[in-house]
C-alpha positions in Angstrom: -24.0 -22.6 3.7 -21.7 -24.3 5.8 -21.6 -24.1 10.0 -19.4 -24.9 12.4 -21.3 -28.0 13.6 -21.5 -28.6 9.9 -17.5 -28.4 9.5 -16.8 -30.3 13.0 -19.0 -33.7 12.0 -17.3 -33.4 8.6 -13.5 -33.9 10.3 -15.1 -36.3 12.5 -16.8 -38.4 9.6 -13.7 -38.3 7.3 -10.9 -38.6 9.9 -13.2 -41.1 11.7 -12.5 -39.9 15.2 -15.3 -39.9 17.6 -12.8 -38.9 20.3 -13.1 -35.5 18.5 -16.5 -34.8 20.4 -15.6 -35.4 23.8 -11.5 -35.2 24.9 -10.2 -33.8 21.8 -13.1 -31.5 20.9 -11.1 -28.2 22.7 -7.9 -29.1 20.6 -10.9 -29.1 16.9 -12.0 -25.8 17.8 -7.9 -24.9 18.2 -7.4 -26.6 15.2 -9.6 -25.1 13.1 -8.7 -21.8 14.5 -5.2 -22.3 13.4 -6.2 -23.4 10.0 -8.3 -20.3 9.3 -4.8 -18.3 10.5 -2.7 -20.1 8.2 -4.6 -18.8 5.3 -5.9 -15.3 6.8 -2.7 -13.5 5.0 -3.4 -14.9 1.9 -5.5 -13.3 -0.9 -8.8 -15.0 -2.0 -11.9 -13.4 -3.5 -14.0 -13.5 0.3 -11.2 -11.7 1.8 -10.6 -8.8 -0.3 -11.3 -5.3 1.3 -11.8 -1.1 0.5 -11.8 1.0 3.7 -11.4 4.2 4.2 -9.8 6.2 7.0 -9.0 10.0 7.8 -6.5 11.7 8.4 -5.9 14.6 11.2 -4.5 18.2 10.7 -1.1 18.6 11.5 -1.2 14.2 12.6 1.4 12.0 10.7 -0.3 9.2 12.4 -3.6 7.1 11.3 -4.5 4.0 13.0 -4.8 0.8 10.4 -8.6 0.4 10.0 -9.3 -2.8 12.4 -8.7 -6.2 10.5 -6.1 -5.1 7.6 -3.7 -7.9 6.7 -2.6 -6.6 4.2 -2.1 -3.0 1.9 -2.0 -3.4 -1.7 -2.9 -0.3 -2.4 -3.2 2.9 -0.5 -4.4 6.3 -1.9 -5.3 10.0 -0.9 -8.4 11.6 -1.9 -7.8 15.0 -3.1 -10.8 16.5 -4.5 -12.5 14.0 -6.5 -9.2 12.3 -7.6 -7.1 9.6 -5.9 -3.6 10.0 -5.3 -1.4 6.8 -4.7 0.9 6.5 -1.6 3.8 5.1 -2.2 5.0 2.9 0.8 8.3 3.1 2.5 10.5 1.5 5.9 9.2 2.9 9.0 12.6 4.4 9.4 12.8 6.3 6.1 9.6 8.1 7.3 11.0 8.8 10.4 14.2 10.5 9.0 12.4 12.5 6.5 9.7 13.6 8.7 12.7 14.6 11.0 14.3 16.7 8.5 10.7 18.4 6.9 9.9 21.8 8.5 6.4 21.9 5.9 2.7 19.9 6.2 1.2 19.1 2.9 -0.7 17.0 0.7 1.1 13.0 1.8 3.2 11.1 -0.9 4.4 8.2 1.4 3.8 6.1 4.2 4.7 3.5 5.9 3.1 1.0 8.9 4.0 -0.7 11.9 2.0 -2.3 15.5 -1.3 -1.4 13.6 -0.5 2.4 12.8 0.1 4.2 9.4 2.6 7.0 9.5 2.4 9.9 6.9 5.2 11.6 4.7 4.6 14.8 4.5 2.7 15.6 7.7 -0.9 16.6 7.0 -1.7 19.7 6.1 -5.6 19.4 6.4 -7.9 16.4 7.0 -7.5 13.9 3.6 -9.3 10.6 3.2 -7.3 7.4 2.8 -8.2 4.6 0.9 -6.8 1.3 1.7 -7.6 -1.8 -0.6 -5.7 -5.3 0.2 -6.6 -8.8 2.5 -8.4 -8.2 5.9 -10.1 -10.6 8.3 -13.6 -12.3 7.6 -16.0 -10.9 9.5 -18.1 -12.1 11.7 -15.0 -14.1 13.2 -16.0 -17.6 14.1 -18.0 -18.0 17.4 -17.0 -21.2 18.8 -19.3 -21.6 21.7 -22.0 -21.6 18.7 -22.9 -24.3 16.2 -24.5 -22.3 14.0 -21.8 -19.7 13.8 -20.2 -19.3 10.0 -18.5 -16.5 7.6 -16.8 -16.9 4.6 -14.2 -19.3 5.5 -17.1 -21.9 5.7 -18.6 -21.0 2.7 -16.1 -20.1 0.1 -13.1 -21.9 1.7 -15.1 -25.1 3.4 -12.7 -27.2 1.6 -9.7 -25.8 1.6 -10.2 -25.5 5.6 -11.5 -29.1 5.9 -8.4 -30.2 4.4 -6.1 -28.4 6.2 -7.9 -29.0 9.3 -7.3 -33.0 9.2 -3.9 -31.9 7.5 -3.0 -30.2 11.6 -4.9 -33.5 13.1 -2.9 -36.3 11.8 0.3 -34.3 11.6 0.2 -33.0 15.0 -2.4 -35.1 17.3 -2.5 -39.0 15.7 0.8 -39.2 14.4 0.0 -40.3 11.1 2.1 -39.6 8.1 0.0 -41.5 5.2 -3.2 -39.7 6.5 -1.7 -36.6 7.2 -0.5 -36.4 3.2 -3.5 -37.5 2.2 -4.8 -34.9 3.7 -1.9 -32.7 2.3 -3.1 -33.4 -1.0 -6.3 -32.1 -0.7 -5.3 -28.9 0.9 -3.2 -28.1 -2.2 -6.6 -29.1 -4.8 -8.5 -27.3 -2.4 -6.3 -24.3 -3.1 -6.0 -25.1 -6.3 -10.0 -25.0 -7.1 -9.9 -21.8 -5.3 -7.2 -19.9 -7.0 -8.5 -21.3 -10.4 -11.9 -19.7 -9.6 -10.7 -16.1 -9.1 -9.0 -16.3 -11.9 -12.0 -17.3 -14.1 -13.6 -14.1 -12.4 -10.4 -12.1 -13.4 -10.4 -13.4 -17.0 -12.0 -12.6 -19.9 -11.8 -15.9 -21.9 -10.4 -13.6 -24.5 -6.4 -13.9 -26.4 -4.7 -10.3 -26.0 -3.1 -9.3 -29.2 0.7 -8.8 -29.2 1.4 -5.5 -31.0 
């Protein structure tokens, strides 16, 4: 398991920059802050979520649980089935909740700044479930060496690489290292998108009729 330290000799070794301990080593931890940002919206199999949130009587609004990127999928527990939401513009919520005089059971929402607003308005406390991308957790400590999460486990390469990618595009000015670099960002990627689909797959050929 990767750390941080483990991560920061790594760019140091390969980009062979010792300034990166001393002058430059506030712009590696911004570096490979930005790095992990770049890819924090994308789907990967460490970054998948389920979390659940309630709703409130007679309350069209439900804060986002804390760290969603991303809904794929958002449902309403009614009894012991789940109901899909289907997801609309902020402003075709507001207009129908304008025009609805009734509470009930919801059928739509929409989000925006963090909250999830509700068509129809609650009737009675439901349970939501989201699924989609959320943050790692724990995020990165960078005052610690030791610190690591996902992105330094499952994605040590793919962050590596993008990593020197930001160095020698943005601080040394160098075009042949920086698409080096490039290049393996995008077989980092590759090697990680190829793995969740081998968990997906079933090795097996789907008939046609």
């Amino acid at each position: 398991m990767a750390t941080l330290a483990d991560l920061k000799t790594r760019i140091i070794t390969e980009t062979n920059r010792d300034d990166l301990t001393d002058e430059l080593a506030t712009a590696l931890d911004e570096v490979i802050s930005r790095a992990i940002e770049f890819y924090a919206v994308q789907r990967f199999t460490f970054n998948e979520y389920r979390q659940t949130a309630s709703t409130v009587a007679n309350n069209q609004y439900v804060t986002l649980p804390s760290g969603v990127r991303m809904i794929d999928y958002l449902s309403v527990t009614v009894g012991a089935n789940a109901y899909p939401l289907r997801p609309q513009a902020w402003q075709v919520i507001e207009e129908w909740n304008g025009y609805a005089t009734t509470s009930g059971q919801p059928t739509d929402y929409s989000v925006q700044a963090g909250t999830v607003r509700l068509y129809p308005v609650p009737n009675i406390a439901y349970v939501l479930t989201f699924l989609g991308v959320y943050d790692v957790t724990p995020a990165l400590d960078y005052a610690d060496g030791t610190s690591t999460n996902a992105w330094l486990t499952d994605g040590y390469d793919l962050i590596a690489a993008r990593v020197r990618y930001l160095l020698y595009r943005d601080y040394f000015r160098d075009d042949a290292g920086a698409n080096i670099a490039l290049g393996a960002e995008q077989e980092a990627l590759s090697d990680l998108r190829n793995s969740a689909s081998k968990l997906l797959g079933t090795g097996r050929m789907r008939g046609s009729w």
